[in-house]
N, C-alpha and C positions, 0 to 999 in steps of 0.2 A: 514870726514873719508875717507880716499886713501883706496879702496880696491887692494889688487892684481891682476893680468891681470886674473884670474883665481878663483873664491873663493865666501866666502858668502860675503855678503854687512855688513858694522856695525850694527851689534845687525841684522842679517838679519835673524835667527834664534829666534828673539823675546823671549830670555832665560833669558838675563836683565829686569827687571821687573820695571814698575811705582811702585811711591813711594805711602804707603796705601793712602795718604791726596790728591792727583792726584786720584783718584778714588772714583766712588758710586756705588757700587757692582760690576758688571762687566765693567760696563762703564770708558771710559778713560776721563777727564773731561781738563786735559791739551794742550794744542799744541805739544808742546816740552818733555808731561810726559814718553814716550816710547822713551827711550835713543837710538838716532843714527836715528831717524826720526822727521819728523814731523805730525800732523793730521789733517784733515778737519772733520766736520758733527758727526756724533753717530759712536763712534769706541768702539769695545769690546774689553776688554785682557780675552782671555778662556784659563782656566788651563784641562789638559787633565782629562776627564771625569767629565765634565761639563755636566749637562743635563736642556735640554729646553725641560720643559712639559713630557712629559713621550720618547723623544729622547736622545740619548747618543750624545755630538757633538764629534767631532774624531778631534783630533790632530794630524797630519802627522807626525812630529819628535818631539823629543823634549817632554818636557812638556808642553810651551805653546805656542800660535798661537791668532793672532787678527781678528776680524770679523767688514767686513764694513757694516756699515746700509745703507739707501738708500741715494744715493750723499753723502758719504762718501768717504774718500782716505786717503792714507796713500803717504808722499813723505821723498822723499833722494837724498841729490844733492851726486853728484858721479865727481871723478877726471879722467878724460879719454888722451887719445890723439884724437886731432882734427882731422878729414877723415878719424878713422878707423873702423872695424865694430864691435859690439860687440850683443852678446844674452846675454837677463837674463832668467833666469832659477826661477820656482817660484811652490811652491806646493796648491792649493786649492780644500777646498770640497764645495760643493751646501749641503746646511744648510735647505733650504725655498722652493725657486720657482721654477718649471719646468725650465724657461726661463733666470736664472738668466747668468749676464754675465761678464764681466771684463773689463773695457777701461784702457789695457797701455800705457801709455807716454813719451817720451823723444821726446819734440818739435825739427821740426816740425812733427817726426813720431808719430803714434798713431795706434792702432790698438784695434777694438774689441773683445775678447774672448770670444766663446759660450759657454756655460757650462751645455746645457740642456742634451749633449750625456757624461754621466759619463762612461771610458772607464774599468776601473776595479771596482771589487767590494767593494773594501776595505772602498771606501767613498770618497775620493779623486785619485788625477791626481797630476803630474807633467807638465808645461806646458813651452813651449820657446817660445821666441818674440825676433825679433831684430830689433836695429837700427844702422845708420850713426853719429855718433858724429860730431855735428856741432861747437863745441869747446871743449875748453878742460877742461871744466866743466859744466855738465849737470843737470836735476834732472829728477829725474824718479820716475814718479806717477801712482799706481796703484789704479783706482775707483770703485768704484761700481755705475753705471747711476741708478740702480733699482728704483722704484714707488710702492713696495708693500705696503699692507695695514701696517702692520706690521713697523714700521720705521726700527727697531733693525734687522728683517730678512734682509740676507745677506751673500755672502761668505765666508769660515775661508781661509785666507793666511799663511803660514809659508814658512821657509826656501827661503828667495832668495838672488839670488847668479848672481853672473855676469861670461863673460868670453868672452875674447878677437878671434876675429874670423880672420882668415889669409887663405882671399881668393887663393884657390890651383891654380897653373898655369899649363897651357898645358905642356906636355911630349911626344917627339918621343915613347912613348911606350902608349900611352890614352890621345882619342878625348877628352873623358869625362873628365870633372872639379871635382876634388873629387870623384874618382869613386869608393875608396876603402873604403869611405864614413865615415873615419878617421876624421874630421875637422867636428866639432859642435860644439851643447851646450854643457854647462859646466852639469853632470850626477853626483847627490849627490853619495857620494859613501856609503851609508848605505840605501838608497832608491832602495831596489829592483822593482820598478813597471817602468821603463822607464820614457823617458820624450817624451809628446806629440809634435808636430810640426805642426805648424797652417797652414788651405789651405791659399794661397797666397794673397788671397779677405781679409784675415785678418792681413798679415802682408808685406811691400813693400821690406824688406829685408830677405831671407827669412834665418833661424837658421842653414840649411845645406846649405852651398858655393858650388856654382855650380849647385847646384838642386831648383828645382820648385815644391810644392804642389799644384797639379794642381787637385784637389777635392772638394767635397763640408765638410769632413772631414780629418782630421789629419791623422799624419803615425806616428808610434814611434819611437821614438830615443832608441838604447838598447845598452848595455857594456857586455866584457864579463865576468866581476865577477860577475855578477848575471844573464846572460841568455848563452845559447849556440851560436855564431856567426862565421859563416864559415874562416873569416881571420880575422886578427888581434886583434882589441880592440873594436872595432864599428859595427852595420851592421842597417837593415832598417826594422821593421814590419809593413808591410800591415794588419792594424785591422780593417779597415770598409771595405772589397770587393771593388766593383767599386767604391767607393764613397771615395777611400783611394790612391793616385795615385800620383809618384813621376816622373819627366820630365825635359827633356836638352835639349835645342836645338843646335846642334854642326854644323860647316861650316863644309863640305863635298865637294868632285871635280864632278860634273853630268858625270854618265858613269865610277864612279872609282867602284873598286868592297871595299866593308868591310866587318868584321865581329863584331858582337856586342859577348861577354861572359858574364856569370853573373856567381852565383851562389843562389841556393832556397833550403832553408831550413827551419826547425822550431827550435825555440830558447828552446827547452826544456822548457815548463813551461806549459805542459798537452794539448796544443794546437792541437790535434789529427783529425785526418781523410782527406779525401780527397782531398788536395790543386792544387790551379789553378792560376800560375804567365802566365800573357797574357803579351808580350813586342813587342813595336812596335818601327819599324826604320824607319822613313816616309811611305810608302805605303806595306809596308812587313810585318807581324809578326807571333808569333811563341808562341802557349801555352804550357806549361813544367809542367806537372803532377806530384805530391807531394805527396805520401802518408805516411802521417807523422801518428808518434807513440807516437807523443808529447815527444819526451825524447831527442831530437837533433838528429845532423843529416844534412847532405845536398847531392845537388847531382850538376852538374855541368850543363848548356846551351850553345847552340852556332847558333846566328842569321847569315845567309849570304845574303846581298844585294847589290844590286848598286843601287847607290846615283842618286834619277833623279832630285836635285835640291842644290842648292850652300848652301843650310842650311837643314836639316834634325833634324826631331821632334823624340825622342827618348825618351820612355812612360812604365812605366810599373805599374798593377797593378795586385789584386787579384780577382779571375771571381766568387770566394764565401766570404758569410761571415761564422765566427767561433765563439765558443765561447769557453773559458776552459772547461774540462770537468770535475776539479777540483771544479770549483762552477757553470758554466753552466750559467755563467751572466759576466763576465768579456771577452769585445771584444779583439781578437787576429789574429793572422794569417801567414804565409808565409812569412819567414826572405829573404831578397835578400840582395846581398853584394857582392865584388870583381869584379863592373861593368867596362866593360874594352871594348872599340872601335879601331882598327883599320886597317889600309888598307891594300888590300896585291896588291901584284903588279900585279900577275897574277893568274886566279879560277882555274888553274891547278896546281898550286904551293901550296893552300889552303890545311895546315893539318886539319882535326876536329879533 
C-alpha cells in the first residue's frame, strides 16, 4: 500500500475488519488476517465498548482498534523516498500496567515510547515518532516489549498515519529553524486532544524540524481547529512544567546584539490560572507571566542579548505545572508560538 505524503497508512484506522474464521473471540489468529498489515505474538481486534472484567476499553476513533499482548507487533512496509524525513502519528491508550510502553521501528531507527504519564483524561494520547528513510521502502513496526503476567495485557493502537517532514531553512528575517512551528506531525483532523512529541532520549529525529525536546517529558503538538494558537495553524503546549522543554541551538556572531520574540498564550481548552514561560538565549533569560482564563488568548515577549559565543542555546519551558480545570486530571499548559531571532545592528536602533 503507497500511502500519501500526508495521511493514514492502509487500513491504518483498523476499520477493515479480519475475516470471522481469522479469529477466536477477540484474538487475531492470522498473520496477514487484518488487511494492510501484518502480525506477530497475541494480537486483539476491540470493537469500541469492549469490556475486560468490569473496564470499559476505549477506542480513540473509529469503531475499532487492535491491542498488542506481550512481544507482540503489528507491521507495514510503507513506500517512501530514500533521505527524507517523515513522522508517524499514532493514537494509544494504557489498558494494564503502569509502566507499559511502545518500541517504534523503521530500521535502523527505533525509539521507545513511555506510556506510564497518560496526558489527558479521555484514556488515550496521540503520539509522533520520526525517522530518516533509508530507502525507498521501509516497514514500520510498532511493539509492545511488555512481560506482564497477563500475556493479552497490552496497549490499544488506532489510527496511524504518516507524513512527510521538510526540514525549514534559515531566512534573513529568523535565526530559528521552524520558528513559527508550522512544519510537524501529521494532526488527525477529528482528534481534538493534540499530538504528543517525544523527549529526544526517545526519539534521534525529532517530529518538530528544527527543534529539540530537551525533557524528560513530551510537549504537544496543537492545530487551530480545535485549540486556540496565537499565529497561523500550529503552536506548541508546554504540559509537564520543567519537565516539558523545547530547544535550538542557533550560530550567532560573539558581541552582536539580538533579540529573541515569541508569543504565550493558552489554547483555550480550560487551562487556567497562573502561567510561567521561562526562555533562555545562552546566559540571559527572561520569565513572561500568563494569566490565563483558559478561554485563549496571548500576549506578546521580547528577549535582548549579545551573543558571548559562535552558537547559542535557546530554551524554553513552563516554571508550573497545570491541569484542566474541566476535569482536574488532564496535564496542559502555556501555548508558545511565533518564535522569531534576530540581530539588530545597533541597541540604539532596538524597537520593543
Amino acid at each position: 500500500m503507497i500511502p500519501p505524503c500526508s495521511g493514514l497508512l492502509g487500513n491504518g484506522d483498523f476499520e477493515h475488519k479480519p475475516k470471522p474464521a481469522d479469529m477466536k473471540g477477540t484474538q487475531v489468529l492470522g498473520q496477514h488476517a487484518i488487511p494492510g498489515w501484518e502480525i506477530s505474538g497475541f494480537v486483539e481486534y476491540i470493537e469500541s465498548g469492549h469490556k475486560q472484567g468490569d473496564m470499559l476499553l476505549v477506542v480513540p476513533e473509529g469503531a475499532y482498534a487492535v491491542r498488542l499482548g506481550n512481544e507482540a507487533s503489528i507491521k507495514q512496509a510503507i513506500k517512501v523516498a530514500k533521505g527524507m524525513y517523515y513522522s508517524i502519528t499514532f493514537s494509544a491508550a494504557r489498558t494494564c500496567a503502569q509502566e507499559e510502553t511502545l518500541n517504534v521501528t523503521v530500521a535502523p531507527d527505533s525509539g521507545v515510547l513511555p506510556m506510564q504519564t497518560m496526558y489527558s483524561s479521555n484514556g488515550w494520547d496521540s503520539y509522533a515518532w520520526a525517522f530518516k528513510a533509508p530507502s525507498d521502502l521501509v516497514e514500520l513496526i510498532i511493539h509492545n516489549p511488555g512481560v506482564e503476567e497477563d500475556p493479552a495485557c497490552g496497549p490499544l493502537i488506532d489510527s496511524v498515519a504518516i507524513k512527510a517532514l521538510y526540514p525549514p531553512r534559515l531566512t534573513n528575517k529568523n535565526l530559528l529553524k521552524n520558528g513559527d512551528v508550522e512544519e510537524g506531525p501529521y494532526v488527525f483532523p477529528n482528534a481534538p486532544w493534540g499530538v504528543l512529541i517525544p523527549p529526544n532520549i526517545e526519539d534521534d529525529h525529532c517530529p518538530l524540524p528544527g527543534w529539540i525536546v530537551e525533557s524528560l517529558k513530551a510537549v504537544k503538538y496543537i492545530d487551530a481547529a480545535h485549540y486556540t494558537v496565537p499565529q497561523g495553524q500550529r503552536a506548541v503546549e508546554l504540559v509537564a512544567g520543567r519537565e516539558s522543554v523545547i530547544s535550538q541551538v542557533v550560530r550567532t556572531v560573539p558581541g552582536k546584539v539580538y533579540v529573541l520574540s515569541f508569543a504565550v498564550g493558552d489554547a483555550n481548552n480550560t487551562c487556567a490560572g497562573s502561567m510561567v514561560v521561562e526562555a533562555f538565549a545562552g546566559r540571559d533569560t527572561l520569565k513572561v507571566p500568563y494569566d490565563s482564563q483558559g478561554k485563549g488568548g496571548f500576549k506578546r515577549a521580547v528577549l535582548k542579548f549579545t551573543a558571548t559565543a559562535t552558537r547559542t542555546h535557546v530554551m524554553f519551558f513552563s516554571t508550573f505545572y497545570h491541569t484542566r480545570s474541566d476535569d482536574m486530571s488532564s496535564l496542559c499548559g502555556p501555548v508558545i508560538d511565533d518564535l522569531r531571532l534576530v540581530s539588530v545592528r545597533s541597541p540604539r536602533r532596538l524597537r520593543l
